[in-house]
Every structure is written in C-alpha cells, then in structure tokens.
C-alpha atoms as a printed R data frame, in Angstrom:
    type eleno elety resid chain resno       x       y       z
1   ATOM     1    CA   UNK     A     1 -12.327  -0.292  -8.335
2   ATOM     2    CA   UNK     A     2  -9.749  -1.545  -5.820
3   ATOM     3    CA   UNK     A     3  -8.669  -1.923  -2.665
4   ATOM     4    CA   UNK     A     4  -4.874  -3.260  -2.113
5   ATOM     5    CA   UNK     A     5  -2.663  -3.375   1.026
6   ATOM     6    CA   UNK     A     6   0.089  -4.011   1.286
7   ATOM     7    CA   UNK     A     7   2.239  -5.061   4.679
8   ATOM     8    CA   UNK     A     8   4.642  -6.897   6.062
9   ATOM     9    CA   UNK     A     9   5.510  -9.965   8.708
10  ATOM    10    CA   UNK     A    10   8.767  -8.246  10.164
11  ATOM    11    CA   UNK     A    11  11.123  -5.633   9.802
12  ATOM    12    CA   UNK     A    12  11.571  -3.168   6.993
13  ATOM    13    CA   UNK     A    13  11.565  -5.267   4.320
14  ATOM    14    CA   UNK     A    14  10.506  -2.364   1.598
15  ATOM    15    CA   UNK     A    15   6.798  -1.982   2.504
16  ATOM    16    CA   UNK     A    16   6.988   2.192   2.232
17  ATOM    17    CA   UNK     A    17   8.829   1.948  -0.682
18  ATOM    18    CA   UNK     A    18   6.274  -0.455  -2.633
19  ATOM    19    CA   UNK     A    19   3.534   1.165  -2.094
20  ATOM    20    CA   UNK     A    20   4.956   4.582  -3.391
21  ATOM    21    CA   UNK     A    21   5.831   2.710  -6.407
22  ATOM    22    CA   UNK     A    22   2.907   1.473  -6.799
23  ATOM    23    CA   UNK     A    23   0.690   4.717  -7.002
24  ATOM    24    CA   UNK     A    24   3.355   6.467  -9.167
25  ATOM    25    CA   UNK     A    25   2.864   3.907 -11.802
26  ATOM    26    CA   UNK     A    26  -0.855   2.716 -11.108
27  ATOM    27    CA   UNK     A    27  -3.017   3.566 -14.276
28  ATOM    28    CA   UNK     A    28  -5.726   4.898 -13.198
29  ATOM    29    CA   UNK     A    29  -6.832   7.489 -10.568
30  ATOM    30    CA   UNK     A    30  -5.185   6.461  -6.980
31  ATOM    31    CA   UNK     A    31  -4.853   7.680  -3.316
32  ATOM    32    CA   UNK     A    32  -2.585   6.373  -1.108
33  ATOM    33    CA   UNK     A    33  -3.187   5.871   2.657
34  ATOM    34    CA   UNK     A    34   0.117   6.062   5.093
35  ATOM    35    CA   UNK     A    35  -1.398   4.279   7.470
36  ATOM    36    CA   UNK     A    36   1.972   2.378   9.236
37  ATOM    37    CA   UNK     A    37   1.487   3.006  13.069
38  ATOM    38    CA   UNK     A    38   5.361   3.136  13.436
39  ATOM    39    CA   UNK     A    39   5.183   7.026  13.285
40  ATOM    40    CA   UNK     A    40   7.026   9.283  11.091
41  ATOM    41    CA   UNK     A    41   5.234   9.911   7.720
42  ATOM    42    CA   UNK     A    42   7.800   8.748   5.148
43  ATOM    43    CA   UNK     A    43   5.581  10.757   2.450
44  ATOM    44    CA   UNK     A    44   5.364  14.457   3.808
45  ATOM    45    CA   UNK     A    45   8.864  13.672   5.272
46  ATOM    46    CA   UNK     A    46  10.754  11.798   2.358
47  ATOM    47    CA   UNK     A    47   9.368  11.731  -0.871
48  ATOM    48    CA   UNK     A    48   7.697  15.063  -0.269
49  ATOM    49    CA   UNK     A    49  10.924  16.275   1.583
50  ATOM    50    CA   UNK     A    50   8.922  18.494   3.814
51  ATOM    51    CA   UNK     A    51   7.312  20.954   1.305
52  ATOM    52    CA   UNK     A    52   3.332  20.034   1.847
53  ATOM    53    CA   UNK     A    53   1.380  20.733   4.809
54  ATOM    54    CA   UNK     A    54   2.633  19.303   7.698
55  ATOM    55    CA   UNK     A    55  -0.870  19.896  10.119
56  ATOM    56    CA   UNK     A    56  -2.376  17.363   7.100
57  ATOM    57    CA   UNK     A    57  -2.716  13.678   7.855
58  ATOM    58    CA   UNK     A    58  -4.056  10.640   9.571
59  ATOM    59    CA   UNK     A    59  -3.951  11.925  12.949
60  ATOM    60    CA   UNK     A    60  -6.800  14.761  12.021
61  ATOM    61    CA   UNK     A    61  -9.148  12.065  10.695
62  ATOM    62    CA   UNK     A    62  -8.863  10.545  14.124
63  ATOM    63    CA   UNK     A    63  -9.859  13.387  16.091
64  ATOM    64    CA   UNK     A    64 -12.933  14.172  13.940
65  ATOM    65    CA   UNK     A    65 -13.868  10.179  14.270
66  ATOM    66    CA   UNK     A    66 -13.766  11.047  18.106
67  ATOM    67    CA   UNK     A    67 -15.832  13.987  17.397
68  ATOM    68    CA   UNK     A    68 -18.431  12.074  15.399
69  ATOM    69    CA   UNK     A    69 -17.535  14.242  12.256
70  ATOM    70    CA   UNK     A    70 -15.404  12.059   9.970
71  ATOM    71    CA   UNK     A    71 -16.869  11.926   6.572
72  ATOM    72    CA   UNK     A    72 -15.875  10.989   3.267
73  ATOM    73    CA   UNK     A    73 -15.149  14.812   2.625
74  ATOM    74    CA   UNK     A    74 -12.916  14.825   5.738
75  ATOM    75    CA   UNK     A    75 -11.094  12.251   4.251
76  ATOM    76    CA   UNK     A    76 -10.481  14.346   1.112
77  ATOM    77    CA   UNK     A    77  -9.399  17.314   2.885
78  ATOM    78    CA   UNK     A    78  -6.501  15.849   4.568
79  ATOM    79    CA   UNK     A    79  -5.296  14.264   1.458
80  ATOM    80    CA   UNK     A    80  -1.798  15.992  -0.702
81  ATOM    81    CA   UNK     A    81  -0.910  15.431  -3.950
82  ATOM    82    CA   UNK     A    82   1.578  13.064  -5.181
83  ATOM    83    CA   UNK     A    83   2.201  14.128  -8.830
84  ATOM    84    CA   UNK     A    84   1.504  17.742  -9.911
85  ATOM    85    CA   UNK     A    85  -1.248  15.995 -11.987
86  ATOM    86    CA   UNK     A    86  -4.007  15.529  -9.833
87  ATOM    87    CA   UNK     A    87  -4.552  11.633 -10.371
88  ATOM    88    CA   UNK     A    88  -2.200  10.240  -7.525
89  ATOM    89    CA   UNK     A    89  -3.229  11.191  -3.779
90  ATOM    90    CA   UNK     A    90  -2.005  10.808  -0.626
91  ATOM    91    CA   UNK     A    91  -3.147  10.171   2.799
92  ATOM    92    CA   UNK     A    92  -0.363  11.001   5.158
93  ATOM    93    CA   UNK     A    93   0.626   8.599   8.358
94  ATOM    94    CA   UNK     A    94   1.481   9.761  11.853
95  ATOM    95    CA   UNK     A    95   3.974  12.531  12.879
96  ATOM    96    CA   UNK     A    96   5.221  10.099  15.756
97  ATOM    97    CA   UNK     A    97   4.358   6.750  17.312
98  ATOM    98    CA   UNK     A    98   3.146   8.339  19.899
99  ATOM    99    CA   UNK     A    99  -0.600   9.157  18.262
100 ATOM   100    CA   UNK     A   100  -0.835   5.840  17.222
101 ATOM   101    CA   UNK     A   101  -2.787   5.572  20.523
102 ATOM   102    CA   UNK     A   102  -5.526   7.562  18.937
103 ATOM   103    CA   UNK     A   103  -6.078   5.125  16.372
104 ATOM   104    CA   UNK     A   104  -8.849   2.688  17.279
105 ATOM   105    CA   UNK     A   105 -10.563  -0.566  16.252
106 ATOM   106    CA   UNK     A   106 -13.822   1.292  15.519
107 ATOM   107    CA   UNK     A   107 -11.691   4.325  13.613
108 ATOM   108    CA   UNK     A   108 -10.284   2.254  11.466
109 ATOM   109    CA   UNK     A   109 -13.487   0.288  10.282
110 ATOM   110    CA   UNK     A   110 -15.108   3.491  10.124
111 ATOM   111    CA   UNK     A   111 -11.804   4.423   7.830
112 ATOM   112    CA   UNK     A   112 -12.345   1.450   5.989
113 ATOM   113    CA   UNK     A   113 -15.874   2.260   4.878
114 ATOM   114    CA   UNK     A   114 -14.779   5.647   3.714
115 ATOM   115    CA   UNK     A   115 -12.192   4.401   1.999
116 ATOM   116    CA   UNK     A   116 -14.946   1.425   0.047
117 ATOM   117    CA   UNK     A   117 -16.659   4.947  -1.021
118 ATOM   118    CA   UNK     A   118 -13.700   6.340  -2.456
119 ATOM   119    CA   UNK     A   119 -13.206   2.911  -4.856
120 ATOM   120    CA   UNK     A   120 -17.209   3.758  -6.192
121 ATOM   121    CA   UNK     A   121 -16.098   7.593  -7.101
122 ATOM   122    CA   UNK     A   122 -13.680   5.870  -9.496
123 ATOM   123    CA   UNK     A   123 -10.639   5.989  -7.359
124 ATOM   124    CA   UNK     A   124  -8.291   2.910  -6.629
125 ATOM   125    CA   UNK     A   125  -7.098   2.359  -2.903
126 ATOM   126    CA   UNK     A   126  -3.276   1.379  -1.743
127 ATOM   127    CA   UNK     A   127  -2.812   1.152   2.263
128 ATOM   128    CA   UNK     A   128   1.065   0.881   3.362
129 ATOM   129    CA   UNK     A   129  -0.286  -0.988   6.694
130 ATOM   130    CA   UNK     A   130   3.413  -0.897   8.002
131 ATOM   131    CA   UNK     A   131   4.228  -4.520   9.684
132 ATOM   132    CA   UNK     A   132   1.634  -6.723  10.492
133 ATOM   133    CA   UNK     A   133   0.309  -7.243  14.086
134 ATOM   134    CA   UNK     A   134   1.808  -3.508  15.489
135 ATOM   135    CA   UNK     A   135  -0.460  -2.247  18.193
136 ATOM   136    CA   UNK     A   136  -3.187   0.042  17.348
137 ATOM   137    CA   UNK     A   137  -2.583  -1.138  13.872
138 ATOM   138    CA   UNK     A   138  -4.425  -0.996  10.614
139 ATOM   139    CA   UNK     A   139  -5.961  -4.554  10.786
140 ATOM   140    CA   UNK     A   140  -9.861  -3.547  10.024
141 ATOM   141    CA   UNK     A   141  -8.245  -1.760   6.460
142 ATOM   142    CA   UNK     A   142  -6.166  -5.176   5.742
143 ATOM   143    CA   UNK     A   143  -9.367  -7.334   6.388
144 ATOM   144    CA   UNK     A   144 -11.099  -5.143   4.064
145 ATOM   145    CA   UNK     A   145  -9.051  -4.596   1.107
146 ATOM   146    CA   UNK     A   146  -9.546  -6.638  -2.017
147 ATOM   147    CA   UNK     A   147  -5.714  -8.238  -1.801
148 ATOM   148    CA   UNK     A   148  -3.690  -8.028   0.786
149 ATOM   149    CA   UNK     A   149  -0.084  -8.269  -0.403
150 ATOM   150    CA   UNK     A   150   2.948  -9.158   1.750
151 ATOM   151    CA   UNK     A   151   6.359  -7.753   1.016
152 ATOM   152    CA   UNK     A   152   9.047 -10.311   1.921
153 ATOM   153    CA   UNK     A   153  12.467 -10.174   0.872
154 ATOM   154    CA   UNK     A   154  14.030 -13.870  -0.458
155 ATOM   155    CA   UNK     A   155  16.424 -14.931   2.536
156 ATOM   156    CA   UNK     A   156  15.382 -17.870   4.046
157 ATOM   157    CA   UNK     A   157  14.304 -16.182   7.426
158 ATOM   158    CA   UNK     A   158  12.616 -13.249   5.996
159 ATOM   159    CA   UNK     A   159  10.647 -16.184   3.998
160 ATOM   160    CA   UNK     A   160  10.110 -18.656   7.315
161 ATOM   161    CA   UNK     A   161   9.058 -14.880   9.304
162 ATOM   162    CA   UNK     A   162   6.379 -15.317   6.333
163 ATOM   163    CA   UNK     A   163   5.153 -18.761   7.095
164 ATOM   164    CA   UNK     A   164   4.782 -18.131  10.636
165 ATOM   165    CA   UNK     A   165   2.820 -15.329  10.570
166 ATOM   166    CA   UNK     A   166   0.474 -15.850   7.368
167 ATOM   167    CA   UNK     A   167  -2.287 -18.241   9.291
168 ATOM   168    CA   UNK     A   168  -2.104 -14.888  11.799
169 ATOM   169    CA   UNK     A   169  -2.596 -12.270   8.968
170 ATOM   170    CA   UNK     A   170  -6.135 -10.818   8.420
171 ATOM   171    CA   UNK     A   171  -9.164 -12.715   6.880
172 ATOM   172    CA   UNK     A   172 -12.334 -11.309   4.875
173 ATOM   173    CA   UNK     A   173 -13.499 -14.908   4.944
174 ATOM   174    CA   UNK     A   174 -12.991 -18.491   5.004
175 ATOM   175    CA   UNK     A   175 -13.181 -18.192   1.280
176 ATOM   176    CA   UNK     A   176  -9.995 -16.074   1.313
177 ATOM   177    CA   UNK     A   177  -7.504 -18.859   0.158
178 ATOM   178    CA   UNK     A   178  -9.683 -20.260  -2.438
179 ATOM   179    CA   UNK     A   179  -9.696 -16.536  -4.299
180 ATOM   180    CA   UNK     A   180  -6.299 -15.982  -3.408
181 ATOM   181    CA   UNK     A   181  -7.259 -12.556  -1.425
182 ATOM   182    CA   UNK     A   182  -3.732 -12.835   0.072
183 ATOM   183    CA   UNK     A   183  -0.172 -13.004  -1.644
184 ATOM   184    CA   UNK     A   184   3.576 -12.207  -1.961
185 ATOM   185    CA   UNK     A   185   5.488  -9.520  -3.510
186 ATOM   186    CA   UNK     A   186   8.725  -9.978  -3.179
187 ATOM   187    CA   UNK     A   187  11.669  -7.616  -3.330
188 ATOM   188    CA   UNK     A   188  14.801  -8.611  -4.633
189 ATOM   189    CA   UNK     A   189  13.974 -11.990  -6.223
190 ATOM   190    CA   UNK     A   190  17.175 -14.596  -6.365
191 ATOM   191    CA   UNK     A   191  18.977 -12.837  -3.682
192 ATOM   192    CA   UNK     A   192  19.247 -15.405  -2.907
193 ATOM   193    CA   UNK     A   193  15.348 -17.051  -3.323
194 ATOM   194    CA   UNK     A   194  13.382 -17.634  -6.223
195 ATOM   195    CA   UNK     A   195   9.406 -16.971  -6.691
196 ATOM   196    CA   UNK     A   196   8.867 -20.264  -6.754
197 ATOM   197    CA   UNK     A   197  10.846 -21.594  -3.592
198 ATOM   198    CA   UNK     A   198   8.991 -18.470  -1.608
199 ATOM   199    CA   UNK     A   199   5.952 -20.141  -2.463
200 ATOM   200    CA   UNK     A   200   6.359 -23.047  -1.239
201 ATOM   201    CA   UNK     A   201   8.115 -21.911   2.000
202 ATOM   202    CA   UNK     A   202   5.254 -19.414   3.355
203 ATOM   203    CA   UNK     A   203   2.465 -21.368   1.387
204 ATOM   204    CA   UNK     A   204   1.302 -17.786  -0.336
205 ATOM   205    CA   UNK     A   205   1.148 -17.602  -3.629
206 ATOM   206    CA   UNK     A   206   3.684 -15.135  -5.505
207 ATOM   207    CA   UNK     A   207   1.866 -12.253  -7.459
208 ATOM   208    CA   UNK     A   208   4.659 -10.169  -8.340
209 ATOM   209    CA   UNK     A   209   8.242  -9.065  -7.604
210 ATOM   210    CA   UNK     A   210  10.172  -6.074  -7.384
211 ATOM   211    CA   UNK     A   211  13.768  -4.899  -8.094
212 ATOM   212    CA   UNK     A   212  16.543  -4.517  -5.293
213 ATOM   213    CA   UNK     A   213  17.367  -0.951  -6.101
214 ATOM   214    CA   UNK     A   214  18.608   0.541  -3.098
215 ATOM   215    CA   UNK     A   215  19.587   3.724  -5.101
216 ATOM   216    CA   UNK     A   216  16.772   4.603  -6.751
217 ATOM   217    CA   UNK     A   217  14.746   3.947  -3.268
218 ATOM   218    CA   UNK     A   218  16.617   6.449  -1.519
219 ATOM   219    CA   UNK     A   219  16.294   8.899  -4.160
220 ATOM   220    CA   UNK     A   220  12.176   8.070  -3.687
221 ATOM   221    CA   UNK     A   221  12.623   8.595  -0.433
222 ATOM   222    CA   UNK     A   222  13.593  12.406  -0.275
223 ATOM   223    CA   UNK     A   223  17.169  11.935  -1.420
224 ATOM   224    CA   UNK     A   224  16.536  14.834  -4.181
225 ATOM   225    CA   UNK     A   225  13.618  16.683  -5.198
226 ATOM   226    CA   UNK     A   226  11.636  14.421  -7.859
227 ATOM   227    CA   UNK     A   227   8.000  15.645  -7.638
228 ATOM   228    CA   UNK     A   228   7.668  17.684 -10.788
229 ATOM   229    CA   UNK     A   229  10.502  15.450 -12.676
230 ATOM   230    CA   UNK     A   230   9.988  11.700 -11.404
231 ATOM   231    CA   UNK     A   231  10.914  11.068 -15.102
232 ATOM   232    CA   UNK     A   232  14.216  10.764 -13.801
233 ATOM   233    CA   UNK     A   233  13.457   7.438 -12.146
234 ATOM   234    CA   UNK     A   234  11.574   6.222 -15.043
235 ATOM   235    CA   UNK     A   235  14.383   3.936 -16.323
236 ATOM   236    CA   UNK     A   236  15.391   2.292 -13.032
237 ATOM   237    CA   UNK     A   237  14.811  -1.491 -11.658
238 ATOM   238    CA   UNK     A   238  12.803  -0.041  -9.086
239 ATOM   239    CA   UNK     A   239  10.737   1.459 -11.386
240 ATOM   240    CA   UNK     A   240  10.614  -0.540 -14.422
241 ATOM   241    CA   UNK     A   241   9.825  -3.577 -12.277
242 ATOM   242    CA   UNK     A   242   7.198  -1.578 -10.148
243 ATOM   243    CA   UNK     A   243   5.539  -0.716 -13.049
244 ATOM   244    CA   UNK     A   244   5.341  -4.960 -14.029
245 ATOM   245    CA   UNK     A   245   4.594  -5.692 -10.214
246 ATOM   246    CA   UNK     A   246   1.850  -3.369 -11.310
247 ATOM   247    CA   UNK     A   247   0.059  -4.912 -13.645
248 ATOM   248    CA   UNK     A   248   0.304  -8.213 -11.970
249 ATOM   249    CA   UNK     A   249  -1.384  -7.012  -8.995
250 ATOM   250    CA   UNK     A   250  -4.434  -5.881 -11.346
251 ATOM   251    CA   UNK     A   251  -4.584  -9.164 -12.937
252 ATOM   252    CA   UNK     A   252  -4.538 -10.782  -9.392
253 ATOM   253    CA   UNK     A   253  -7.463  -8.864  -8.518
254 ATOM   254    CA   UNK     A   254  -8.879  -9.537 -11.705
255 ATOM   255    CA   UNK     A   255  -8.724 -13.496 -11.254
256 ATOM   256    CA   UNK     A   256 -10.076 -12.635  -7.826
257 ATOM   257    CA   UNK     A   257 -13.257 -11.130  -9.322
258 ATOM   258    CA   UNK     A   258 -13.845 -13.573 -11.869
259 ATOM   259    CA   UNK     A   259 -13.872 -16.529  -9.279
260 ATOM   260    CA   UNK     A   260 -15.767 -14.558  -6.936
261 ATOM   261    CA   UNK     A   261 -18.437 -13.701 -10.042
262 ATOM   262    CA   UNK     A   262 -18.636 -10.337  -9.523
263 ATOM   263    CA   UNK     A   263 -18.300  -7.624 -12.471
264 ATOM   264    CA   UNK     A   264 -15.265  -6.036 -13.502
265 ATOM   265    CA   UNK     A   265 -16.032  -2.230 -13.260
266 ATOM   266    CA   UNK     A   266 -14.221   0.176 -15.198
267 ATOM   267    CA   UNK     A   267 -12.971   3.575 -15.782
268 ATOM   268    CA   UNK     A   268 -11.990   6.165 -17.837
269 ATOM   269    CA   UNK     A   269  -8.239   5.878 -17.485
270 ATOM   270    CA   UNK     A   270  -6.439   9.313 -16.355
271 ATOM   271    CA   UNK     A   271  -2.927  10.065 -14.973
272 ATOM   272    CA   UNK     A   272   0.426   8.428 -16.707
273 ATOM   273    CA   UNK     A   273   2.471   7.718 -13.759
274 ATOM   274    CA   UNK     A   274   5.828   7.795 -13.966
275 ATOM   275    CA   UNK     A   275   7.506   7.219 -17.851
C-alpha cells in the first residue's frame, strides 16, 4: 500500500482541495491526514460543514505523543468518516494555528510510523501537508511518503515559486530523483502553461493534472451538504479529472516500485468513490 503527500511551494494553489479529491475517488480503502499547520480544519469545517465531532483531530494525537500514549489505535480513534461507506477516512488538522506549536519533529516521525502501519492493514495514506517549509510543519510525513506530489498552478510564477523551492523540498534519499519519488500535479493545465513547459521550468516531472473548477471546489468545500449524495459532483471537471489524476498517481507509484524492485502488494478492492 501507499503513502502520497501532497503539498505545495506557496500560496493556496488547491492543495486542500486535491487531496479531498483524491480520497473520494481513490479505489481502494483510504484515510486522509489534515495535517496543514495553517490551522482551521477545512474537513470538519467545510466539506463536513460542521456536523462530526469537533473535540476529534490532530491536536489529540499530539497530546497523547506528549503523554507517551500515541498508538496506532489512538490514531484510529480520532479518525471521521468521509463517505457513509466506511472505506474513506479522515484525520482532521488543527482548530487554529495556534496548536501548531504542539506539533513536533519527534511527533511527527512518530506519526509517520503509525501511519507506515496503517499502509500494512491494507489502507492507502494521503497527507494534505499544507505549503511546504511552514513552521512546525509536516516535513518527517513528506520525507516518508512514497511520492510526494506538488500542486502548482501553470502561471509562470507559481511555476518559477516551484523551481526555487524543489532542491529545498524533502528527501527519502539521494536515490529520490532517479525513482521519481517527487512530482507535479498541476491544477488548471493551459491557463496559461502546459504539462510539458511546467516540466521543464521546475525540473519535476508532471504526473497528473487537475481541472480548474472553481464551482465544484466550493461546493466540496461546505458550499452544500454532499456527504450522503457526492453523486452530484460526479460529472464535474473537478471530479472527472480527479478521478484520471487518480490513476496516474498509482501508476507513478507503480513505476516507482518496479525501479526500486520491490513487490507490488495488493488488495481486495472496497469502496466506489464518487460515480
């Protein structure tokens, strides 16, 4: 199983909005861990609109690392779910920026251990790690993930923000450019860049790309109620092209593994995302 980031080299480029994508459509078992510093969990707050447990989230597994008592099973108890059917789970971020102070280098190793365990149980891993190089940030979970994917818009400074920051962004290894570990996703491709001229402006390769759909974002975001019918979304950009980004992430990983030699493991597929 898999571990995927996903993060950003400046502003708001979409990073929130990808990852939510991505577990709605991901085909197989996935949690999803909020784990932006920047405060505010968009999940309990916007797609959820408010109707989970608001005590539940990031902030509790960072107390109990304090305490010596974070575990795997801690982990799954601050957890919500996504889709009424069980298969998509989420991890919620901060209530404010202000707890971000909580969140240390050895609690989020520790976090990324955990979260190694979860892939072996069968479960898939997506971390919205906010923008890259925050304080207090999530750099331990994008050193550890499988890919690390950067959302990037296509305008040219959004693309030379890239560039200056990718020799800065998180290694596994000095093997992590041969595998390509690390890649783009962009958002909006041809407004006004193509995949191709992002490449070769922030020297990462492309993996996928994803609609500009500002509408159906917003209505992911908490605009209406779309838990129980995210059908509703199913015919969008955003979500039509999420879908594709999808499956090009898998095969990125894929082409990871086979260079790297080590097994593809599988799983009983469960959970249709959103249709």
């Amino acid at each position: 199983m898999t571990v995927l980031a996903f993060t950003s080299a400046r502003g708001a480029p979409g990073v929130t909005t990808t990852a939510l994508v991505a577990a709605l459509t991901w085909p197989r078992p996935v949690l999803l861990v909020e784990a932006d510093v920047s405060g505010s969990s968009s999940i309990k707050a916007g797609h959820l609109r408010g109707e989970v447990d608001h005590e539940l989230g990031l902030i509790n597994l960072a107390l109990a690392h304090r305490n010596g008592a974070l575990s795997l099973s801690t982990v799954r108890g601050q957890t919500i779910a996504l889709t009424d059917d069980g298969a998509r789970l989420a991890l919620p971020g901060l209530a404010t920026r202000a707890q971000a102070a909580c969140l240390t280098d050895d609690f989020w190793t520790t976090l990324a251990t955990l979260l190694r365990s979860v892939t072996r149980h069968g479960v898939d891993v997506l971390v919205d790690g906010g923008r890259f190089g925050m304080r207090h940030g999530p750099d331990a979970l994008l050193r550890a993930a499988d890919l690390l994917a950067v959302i990037c818009g296509t305008s040219l400074d959004e693309l030379v923000a890239v560039r200056a920051t990718a020799d800065q962004l998180p290694c596994a290894g000095e093997g992590d450019t041969a595998v390509d570990r690390r890649g783009l996703v962009l958002v909006g491709e041809g407004r006004p860049h193509r995949a191709g001229e992002a490449a070769e402006a922030t020297t990462l390769p492309v993996w996928a790309t994803v609609d500009w759909d500002p509408v159906a974002a917003e209505r992911l975001g908490g605009r209406e109620r779309l838990r129980t019918s995210l059908t509703r979304l199913a015919s969008s950009r955003l979500i039509r092209s999420g879908r594709s980004a999808v499956a090009e992430l898998i095969a990125a990983d894929e082409r990871r593994r086979r260079v790297l030699g080590a097994p593809l493991e599988t799983t009983v597929l469960s959970g249709k995302g959103v249709r």
